[in-house]
Backbone as CSV, one residue per row, in Angstrom:
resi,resn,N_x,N_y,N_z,CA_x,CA_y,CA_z,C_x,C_y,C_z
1,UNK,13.578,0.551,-42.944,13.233,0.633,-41.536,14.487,0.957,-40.742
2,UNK,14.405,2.204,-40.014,15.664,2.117,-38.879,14.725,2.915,-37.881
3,UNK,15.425,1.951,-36.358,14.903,2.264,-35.519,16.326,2.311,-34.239
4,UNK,15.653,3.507,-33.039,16.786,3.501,-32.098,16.511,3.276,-30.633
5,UNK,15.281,3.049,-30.647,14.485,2.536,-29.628,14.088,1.533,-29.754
6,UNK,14.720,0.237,-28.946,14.603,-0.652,-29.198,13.438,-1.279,-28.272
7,UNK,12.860,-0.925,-27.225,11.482,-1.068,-26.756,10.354,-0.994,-27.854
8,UNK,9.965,-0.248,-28.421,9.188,0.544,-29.457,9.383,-0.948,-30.264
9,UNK,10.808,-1.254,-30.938,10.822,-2.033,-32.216,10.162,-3.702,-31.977
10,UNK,10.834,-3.712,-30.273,10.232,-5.416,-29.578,9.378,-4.885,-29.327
11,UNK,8.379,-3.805,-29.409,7.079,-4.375,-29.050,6.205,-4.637,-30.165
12,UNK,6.493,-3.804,-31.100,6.046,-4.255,-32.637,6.044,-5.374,-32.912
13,UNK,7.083,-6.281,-32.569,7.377,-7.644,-32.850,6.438,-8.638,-31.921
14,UNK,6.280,-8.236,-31.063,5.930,-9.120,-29.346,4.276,-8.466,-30.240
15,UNK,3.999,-7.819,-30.286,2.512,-7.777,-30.740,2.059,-8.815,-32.434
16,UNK,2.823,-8.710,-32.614,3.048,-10.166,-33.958,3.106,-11.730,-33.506
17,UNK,3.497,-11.692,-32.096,4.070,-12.435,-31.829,3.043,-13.820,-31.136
18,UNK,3.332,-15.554,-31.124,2.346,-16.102,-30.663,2.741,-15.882,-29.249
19,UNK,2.536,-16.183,-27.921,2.553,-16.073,-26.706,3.989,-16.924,-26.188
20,UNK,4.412,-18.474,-27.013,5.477,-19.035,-26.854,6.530,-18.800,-27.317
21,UNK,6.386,-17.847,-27.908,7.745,-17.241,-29.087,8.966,-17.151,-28.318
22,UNK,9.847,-17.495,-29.369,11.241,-17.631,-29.335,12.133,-16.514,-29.971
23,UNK,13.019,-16.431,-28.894,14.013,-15.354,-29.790,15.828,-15.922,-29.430
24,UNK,16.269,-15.043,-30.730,17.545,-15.486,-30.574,18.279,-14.194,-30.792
25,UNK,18.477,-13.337,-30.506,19.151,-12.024,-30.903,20.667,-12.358,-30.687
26,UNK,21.559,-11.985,-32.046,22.924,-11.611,-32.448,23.762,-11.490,-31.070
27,UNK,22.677,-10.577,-30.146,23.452,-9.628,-28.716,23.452,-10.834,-27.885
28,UNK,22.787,-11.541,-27.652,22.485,-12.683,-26.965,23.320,-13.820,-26.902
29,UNK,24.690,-13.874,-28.030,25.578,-14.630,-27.769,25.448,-16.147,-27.585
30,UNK,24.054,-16.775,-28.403,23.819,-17.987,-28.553,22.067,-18.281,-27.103
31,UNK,22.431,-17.294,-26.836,21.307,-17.700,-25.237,20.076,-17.656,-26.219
32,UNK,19.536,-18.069,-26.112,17.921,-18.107,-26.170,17.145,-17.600,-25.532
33,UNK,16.098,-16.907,-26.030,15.147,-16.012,-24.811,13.793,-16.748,-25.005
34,UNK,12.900,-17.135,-24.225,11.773,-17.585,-24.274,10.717,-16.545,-23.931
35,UNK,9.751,-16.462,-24.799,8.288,-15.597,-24.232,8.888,-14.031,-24.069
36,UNK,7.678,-13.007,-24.222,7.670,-11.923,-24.452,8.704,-11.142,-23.201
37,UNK,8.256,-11.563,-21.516,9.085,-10.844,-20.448,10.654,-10.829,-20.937
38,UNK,11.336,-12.173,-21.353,12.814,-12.188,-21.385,12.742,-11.370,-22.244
39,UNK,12.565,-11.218,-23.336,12.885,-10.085,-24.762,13.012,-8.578,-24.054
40,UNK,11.717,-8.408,-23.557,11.368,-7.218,-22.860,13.081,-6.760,-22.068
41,UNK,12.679,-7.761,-20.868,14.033,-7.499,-19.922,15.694,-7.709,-20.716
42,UNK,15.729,-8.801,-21.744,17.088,-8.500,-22.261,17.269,-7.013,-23.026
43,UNK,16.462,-6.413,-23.533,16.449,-5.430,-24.689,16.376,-4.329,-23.196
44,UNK,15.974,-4.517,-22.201,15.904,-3.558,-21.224,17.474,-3.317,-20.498
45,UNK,17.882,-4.334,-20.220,19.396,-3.851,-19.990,20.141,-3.666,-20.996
46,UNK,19.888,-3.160,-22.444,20.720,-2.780,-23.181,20.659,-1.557,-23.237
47,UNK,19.573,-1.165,-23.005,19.108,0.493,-22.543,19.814,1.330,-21.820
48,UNK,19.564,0.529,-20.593,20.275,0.683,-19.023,21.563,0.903,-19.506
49,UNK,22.262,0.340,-20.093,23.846,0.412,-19.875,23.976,1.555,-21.065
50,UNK,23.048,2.281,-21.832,23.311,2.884,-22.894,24.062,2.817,-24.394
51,UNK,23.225,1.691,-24.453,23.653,1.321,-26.021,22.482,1.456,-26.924
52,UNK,23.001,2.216,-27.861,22.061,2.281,-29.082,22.638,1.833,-29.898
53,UNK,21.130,1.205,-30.406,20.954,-0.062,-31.579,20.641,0.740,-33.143
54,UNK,20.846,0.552,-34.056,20.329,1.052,-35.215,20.188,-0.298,-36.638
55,UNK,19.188,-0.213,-36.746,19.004,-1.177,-38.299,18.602,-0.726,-38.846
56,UNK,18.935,-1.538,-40.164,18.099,-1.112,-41.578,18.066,-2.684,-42.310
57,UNK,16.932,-2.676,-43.253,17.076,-3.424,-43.995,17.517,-3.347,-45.669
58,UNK,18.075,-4.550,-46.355,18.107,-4.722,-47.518,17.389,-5.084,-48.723
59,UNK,16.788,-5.841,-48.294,15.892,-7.286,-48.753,15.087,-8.071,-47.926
60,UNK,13.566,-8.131,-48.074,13.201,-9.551,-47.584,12.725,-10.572,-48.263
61,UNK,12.273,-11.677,-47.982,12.521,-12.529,-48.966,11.674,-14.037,-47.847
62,UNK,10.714,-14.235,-49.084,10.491,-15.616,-48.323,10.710,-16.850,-48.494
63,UNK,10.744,-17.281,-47.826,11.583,-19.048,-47.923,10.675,-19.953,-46.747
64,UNK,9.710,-20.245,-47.373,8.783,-21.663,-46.494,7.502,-20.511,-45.531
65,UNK,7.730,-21.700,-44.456,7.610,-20.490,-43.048,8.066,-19.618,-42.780
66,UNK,9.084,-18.803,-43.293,10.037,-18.020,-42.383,10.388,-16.956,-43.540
67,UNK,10.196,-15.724,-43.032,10.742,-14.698,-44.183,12.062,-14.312,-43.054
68,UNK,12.868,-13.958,-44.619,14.266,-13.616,-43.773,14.238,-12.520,-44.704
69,UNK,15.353,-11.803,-43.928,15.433,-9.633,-43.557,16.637,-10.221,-43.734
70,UNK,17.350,-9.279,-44.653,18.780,-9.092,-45.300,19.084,-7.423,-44.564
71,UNK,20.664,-7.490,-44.202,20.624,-5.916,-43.697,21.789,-5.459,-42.940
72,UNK,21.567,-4.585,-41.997,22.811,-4.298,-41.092,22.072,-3.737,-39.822
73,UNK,23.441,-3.795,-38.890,22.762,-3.427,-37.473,23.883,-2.201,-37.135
74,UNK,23.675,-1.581,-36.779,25.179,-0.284,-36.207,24.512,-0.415,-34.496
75,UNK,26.040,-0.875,-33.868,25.493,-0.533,-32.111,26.635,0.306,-32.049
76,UNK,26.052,1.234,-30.747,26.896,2.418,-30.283,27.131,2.662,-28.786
77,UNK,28.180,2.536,-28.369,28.365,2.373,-26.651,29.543,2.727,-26.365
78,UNK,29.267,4.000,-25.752,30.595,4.959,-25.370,31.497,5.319,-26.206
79,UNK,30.842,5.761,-26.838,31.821,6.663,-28.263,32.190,5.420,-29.356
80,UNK,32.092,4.108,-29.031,32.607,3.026,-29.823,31.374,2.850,-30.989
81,UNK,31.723,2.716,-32.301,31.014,2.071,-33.048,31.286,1.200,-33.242
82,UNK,30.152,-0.216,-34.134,30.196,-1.294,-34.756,28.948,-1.774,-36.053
83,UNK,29.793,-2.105,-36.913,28.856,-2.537,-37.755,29.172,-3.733,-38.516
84,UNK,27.352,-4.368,-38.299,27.463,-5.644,-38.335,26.261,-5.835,-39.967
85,UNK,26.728,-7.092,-41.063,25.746,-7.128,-41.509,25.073,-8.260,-41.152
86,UNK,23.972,-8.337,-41.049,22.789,-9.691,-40.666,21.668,-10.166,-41.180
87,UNK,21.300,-11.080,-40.479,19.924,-11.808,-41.211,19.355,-12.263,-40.137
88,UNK,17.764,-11.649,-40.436,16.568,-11.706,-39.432,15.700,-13.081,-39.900
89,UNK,15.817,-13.938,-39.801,14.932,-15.035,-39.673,13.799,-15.579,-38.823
90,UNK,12.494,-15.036,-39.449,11.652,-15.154,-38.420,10.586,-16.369,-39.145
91,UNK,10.272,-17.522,-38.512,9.321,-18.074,-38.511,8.076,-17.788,-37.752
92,UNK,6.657,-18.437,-38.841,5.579,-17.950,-38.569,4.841,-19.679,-38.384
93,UNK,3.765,-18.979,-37.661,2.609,-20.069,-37.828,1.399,-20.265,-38.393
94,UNK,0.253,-20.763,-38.866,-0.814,-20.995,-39.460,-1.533,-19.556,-39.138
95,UNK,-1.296,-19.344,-38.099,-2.436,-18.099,-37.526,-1.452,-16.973,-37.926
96,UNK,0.112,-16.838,-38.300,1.083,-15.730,-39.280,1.272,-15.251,-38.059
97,UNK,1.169,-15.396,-36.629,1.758,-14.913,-35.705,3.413,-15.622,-35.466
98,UNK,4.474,-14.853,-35.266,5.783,-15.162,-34.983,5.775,-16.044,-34.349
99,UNK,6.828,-17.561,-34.585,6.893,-18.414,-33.321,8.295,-18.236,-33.322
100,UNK,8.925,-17.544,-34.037,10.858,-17.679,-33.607,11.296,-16.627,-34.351
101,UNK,12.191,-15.619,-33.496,13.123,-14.585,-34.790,14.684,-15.181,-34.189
102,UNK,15.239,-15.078,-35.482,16.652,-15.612,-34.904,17.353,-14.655,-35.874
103,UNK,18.425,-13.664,-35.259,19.750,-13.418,-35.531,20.711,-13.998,-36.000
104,UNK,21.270,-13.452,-37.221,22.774,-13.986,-37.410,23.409,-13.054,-38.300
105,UNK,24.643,-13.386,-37.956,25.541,-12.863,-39.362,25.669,-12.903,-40.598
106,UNK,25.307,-12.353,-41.595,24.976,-12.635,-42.828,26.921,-12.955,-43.075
């Protein structure tokens, strides 16, 4: 999977998603986003300022509730690259709708 539109990729997710869902994205610097609008609007000023996002995955893999995504992220903002490798940890609920994706550094 690589994607560079990152609207497109949260909404894929936000349509998985239960209505209280939690997010924790890498970019987010520990903040927590609650419910679908914050995701929307944080992933919206990353736009705005012109940064593109790129992932891929390695591996997924399940463990309990929660399948975790092995992988990397490349962001790009003003000629600067970065590459990061990470892990997508998303817990689910009875109904397999998302209640949490959390970011980190592998």
């Amino acid at each position: 999977m690589e994607t560079n539109n990152i609207a497109r990729a949260s909404e894929e997710l936000l349509a998985h998603s239960a209505e209280d869902v939690v997010f924790e994205p890498l970019a987010a610097q520990g903040r927590v986003l609650e419910g679908p609008d914050e995701l929307r609007s944080f992933w919206e000023s990353f736009e705005g300022d012109g940064v593109q996002i790129r992932a891929g995955a390695y591996s997924v893999t399940e463990e309990g509730d929660s399948v975790v995504v092995s992988g990397w992220v490349r962001t790009i903002k003003d000629g600067r690259l970065a590459d990061t490798q990470s892990r997508w940890v998303y817990r689910f609920n009875a109904d397999g709708q998302v209640v949490s994706a959390r970011v980190e550094r592998a």
